[in-house]
N, C-alpha and C positions, 0 to 999 in steps of 0.2 A: 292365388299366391304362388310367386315362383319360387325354386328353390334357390341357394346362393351360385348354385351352379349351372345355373341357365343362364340362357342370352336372355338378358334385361333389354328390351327396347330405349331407354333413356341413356347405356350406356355403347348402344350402337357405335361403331365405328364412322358409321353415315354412308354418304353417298359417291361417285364420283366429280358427278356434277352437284353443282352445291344447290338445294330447292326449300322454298319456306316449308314446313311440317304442315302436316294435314292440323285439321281442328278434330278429328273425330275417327281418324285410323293412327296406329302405329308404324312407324315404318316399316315392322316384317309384315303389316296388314295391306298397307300399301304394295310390296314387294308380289305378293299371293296376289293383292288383284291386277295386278298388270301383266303375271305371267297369265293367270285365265283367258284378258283379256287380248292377247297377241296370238298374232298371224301365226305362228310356229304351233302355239296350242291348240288352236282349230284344226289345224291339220293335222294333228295326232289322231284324228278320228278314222282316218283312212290308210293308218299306216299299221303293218304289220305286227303282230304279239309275236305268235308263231305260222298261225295260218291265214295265206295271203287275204287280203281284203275280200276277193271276189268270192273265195270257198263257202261262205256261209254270213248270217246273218247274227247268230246267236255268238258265235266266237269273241275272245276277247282283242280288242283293237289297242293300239299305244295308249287311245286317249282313256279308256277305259281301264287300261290296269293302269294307266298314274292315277286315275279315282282312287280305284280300290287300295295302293299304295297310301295314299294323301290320309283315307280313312283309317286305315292301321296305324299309320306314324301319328295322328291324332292322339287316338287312344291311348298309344302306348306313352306318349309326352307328356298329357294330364297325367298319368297314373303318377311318374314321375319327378314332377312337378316341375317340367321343363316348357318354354316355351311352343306352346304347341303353332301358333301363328308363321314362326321360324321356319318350325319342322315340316308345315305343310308347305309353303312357299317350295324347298327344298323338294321337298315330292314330287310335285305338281310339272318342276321344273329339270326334272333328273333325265326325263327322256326327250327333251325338246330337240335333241340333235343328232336323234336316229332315223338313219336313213329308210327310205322306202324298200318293202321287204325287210324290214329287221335286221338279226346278225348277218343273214346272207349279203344282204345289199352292202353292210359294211364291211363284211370282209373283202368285197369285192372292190369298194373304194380303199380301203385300207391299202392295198396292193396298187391299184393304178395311183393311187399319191405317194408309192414312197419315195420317189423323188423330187416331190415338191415338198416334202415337210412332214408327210405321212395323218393320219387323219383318225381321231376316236371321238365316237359320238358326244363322250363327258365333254371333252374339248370344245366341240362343235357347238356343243350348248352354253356354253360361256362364250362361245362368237356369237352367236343367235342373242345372246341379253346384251351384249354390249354394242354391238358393231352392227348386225344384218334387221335389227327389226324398226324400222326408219318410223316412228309417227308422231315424234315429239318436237318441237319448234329448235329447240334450244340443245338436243345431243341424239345421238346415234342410240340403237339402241334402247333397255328399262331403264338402265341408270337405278340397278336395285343396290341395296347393302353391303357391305365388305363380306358380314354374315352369311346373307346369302349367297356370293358367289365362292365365297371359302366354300362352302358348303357343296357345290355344285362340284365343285373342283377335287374337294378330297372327302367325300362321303363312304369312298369305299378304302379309306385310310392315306397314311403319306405317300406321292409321289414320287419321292426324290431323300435320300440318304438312310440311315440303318434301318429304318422303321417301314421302307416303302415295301410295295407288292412284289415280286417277282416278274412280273408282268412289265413291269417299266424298267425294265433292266435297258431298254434301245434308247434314243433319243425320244425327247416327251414333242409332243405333234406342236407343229407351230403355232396352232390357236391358244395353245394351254398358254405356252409361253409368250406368248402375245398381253394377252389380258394378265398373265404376271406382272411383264416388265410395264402396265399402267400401274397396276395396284399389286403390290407384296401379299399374297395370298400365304406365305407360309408354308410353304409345299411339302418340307420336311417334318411337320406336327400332325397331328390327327386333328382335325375337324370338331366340332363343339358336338355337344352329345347330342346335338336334336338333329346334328347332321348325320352323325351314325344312326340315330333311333330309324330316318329315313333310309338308310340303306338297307337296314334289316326289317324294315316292312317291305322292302321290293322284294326280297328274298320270301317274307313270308306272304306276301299276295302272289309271288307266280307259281310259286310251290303249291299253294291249294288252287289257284283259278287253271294252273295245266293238266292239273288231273278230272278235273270239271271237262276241259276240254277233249282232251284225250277220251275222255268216255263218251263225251258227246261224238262224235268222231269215229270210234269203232276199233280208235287204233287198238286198243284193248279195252277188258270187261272188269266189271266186278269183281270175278270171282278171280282174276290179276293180281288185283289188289290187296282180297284178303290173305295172300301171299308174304306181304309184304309189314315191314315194322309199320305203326303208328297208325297207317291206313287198315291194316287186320283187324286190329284190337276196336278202331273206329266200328269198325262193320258189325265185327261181332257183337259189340257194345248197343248198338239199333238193333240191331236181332232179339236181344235177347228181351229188350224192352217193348219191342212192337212187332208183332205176329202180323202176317199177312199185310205189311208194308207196301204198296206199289214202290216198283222201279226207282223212279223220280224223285218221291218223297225219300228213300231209301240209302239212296246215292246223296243226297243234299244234306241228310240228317248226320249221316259218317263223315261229310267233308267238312262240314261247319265243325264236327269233332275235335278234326285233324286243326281246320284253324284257330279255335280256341288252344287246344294245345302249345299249338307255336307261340301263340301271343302271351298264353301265362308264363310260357319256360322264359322267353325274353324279360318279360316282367320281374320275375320272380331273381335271375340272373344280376340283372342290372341294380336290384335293389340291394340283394347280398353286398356285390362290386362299391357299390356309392357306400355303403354303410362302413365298410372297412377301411377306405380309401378315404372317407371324409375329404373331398374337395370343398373348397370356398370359394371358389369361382370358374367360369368357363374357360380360366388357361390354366388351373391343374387340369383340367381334362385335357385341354390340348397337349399339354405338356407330358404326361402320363406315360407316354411310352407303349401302350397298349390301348385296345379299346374297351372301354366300361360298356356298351350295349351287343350282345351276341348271344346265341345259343348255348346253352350246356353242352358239356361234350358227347355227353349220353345222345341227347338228340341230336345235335351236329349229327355224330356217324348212322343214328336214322335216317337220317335226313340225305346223305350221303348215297345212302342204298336208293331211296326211291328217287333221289335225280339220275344217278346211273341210270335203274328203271325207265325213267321217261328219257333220257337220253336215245337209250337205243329203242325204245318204242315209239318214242314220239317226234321226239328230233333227227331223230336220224331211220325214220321209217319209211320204205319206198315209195311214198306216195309224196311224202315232204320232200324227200332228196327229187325227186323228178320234177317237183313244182320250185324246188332251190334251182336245178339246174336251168329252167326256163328263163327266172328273175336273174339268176347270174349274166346270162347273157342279153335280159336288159340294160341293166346297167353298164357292162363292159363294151356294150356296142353305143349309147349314148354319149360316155365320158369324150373319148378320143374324137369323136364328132363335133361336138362344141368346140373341142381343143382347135380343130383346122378349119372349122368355122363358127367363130364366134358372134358373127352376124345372124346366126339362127336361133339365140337368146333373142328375149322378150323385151320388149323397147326400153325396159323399165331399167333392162340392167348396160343400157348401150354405156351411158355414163360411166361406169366403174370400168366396163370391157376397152373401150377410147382412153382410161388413166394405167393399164396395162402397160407396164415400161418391158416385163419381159413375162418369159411360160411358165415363170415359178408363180409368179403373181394370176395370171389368167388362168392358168390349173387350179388356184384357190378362191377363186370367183367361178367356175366352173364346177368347182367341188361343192360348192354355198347352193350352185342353184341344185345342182341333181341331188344333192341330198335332202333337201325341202322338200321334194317332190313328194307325193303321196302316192302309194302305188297303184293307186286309176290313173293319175295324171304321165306318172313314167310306161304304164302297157299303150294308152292312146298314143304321148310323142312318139315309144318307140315304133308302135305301129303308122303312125301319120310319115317319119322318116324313112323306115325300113319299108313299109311294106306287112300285111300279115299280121298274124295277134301270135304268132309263136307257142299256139296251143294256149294262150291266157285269156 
């Protein structure tokens, strides 16, 4: 049973292109299985979390933490009585337009397009559903829901007027605004609450799966951690229950801690929020002014300390910055390459490179392919063009 203030599938917005309704999925069911299904989501497997592809095995990869993502925003939707079918679609599909190596690779593109229109992954992913993923007869593109590309678009709230980020204070990238000016996305509202529930699972899956990794890693220990809010009281809390713990079992019993945590405080937050607020449908949420799914503040500024924490341990620890500064310099030796010859794209994309009228246009067909890339396929080209694996 949904609540009144979920996306009901029956009052769907629909599609762009107009298609008969399955017999036996809904269309945010339909929506989830065509992101699984596409080229972009496969390739998530090879792309960067925080540590590059090649570092390890065990490490978490894109495609892997939108899993763990997909599985939080699940849980937390049933609780809620929101459409969890939405929520996951929304998940699944949040990182489909991050580039190879992670933040670094986009920072790096970020800066070589800002004169073609400039370039952010959310963006990217709403090109990727609409425009770049070619294997349907009849349109470019999933051709998913209004739902779901609202979603994709402002999951981490409004874009554009009082209510937006700080962050999009510049001009918004021309993909966003691409796929607006087909379909009115809203830019200025907050997002339906299964689109938030999915932003604050990605906060809470990389929050517990980087301190998983980080320890796996070396960058820091346990005994770090019992240093620290949320993860101490975890540790201490298995201690005190189980004597002579191995390591492994140790570490996984404090962390799963930490993630129940998170997922009750959101829980527990969002129920207070809706109980008070009495919405009757999914555009008082939009409308709201704020967002009804988030942390307490208590744990927020927990929460706060131990990203600091992993920031300067793990994100910005000398072993990551020397493996960023390698990938920086794939990327930024690739881009400009293509740019003055574009004849060394792959035959597949000659067509779109031959409809190139000018460099604003073929910087963003050049930006489409290097950002797909995964990052084995970006160290090989780079090493098949330059020369040398550049320490990778």
């Amino acid at each position: 049973m949904l609540a009144p203030y979920a996306c009901h599938p029956d009052h769907s917005r629909g599609q762009l292109h107009k298609e008969c309704m399955s017999s036996f999925r809904s269309p945010f069911q339909r929506d989830r299985d065509r992101i699984i299904h596409s080229s972009a989501f496969r390739r998530l497997k090879h792309k960067t979390q925080v540590f590059v592809e090649h570092e390890g095995d065990y490490y978490r990869t894109r495609l892997t933490h939108s899993i763990e993502v997909a599985q939080v925003a699940r849980t937390i939707s049933g609780v809620l009585g929101l459409n969890a079918d939405l929520t996951e679609a929304i998940a699944l599909a949040h990182d489909l337009g991050h580039t190879p190596f992670g933040h670094t690779g986009e920072d790096v593109l970020c800066l070589l397009m800002e004169p073609y229109g400039g370039f952010d992954h959310n963006a990217q992913a709403l090109r990727i559903v609409t425009r770049l993923e070619r294997h349907y007869a009849d349109f470019d593109g999933l051709n998913l829901t209004w739902e779901t590309l609202e979603g994709i678009a402002k999951h981490n709230g409004p874009v554009i007027g009082a209510n937006a980020d700080a962050k999009h204070d510049g001009p918004l990238p021309y993909a966003l605004l691409d796929v607006n000016a087909l379909w009115d996305l809203e830019l200025s509202t907050h997002a339906s609450a299964e689109a938030q529930v999915a932003a604050i699972a990605d906060d809470v899956a990389y929050s517990h799966h980087d301190l998983h990794d980080g320890l796996r890693s070396g960058l820091f220990t346990e005994d770090d951690l019992m240093k620290l809010p949320i993860t101490g009281p975890a540790f201490a809390e298995v201690d005190a229950l189980y004597s002579g713990l191995d390591k492994m079992r140790r570490r996984h019993e404090a962390l799963r801690r930490v993630f129940g945590r998170m997922v009750e405080d959101v829980i527990a937050v969002a129920q207070n929020r809706l109980t008070v607020a009495q919405p009757k449908s999914v555009d008082d949420i939009r409308d709201m002014g704020t967002t009804i799914i988030s942390f307490s503040k208590s744990l927020y500024q927990e929460l706060k300390e131990i990203r600091s924490f992993l920031f300067h341990r793990m994100y910005r620890a000398p072993s990551v910055m020397a493996e960023r500064a390698k990938v920086t310099r794939v990327v930024n030796d690739l881009f400009p390459l293509f740019i003055a010859q574009p004849d060394l794209l792959p035959a597949e994309w000659c067509a779109d490179v031959l409809a190139a009228t000018d460099e604003v246009t073929l910087a963003r067909i050049v930006a489409d392919y290097v950002a797909g890339m995964t990052d084995r396929f970006a160290i090989q080209e780079h090493a098949r063009l330059f020369g040398g694996s550049d320490g990778l």
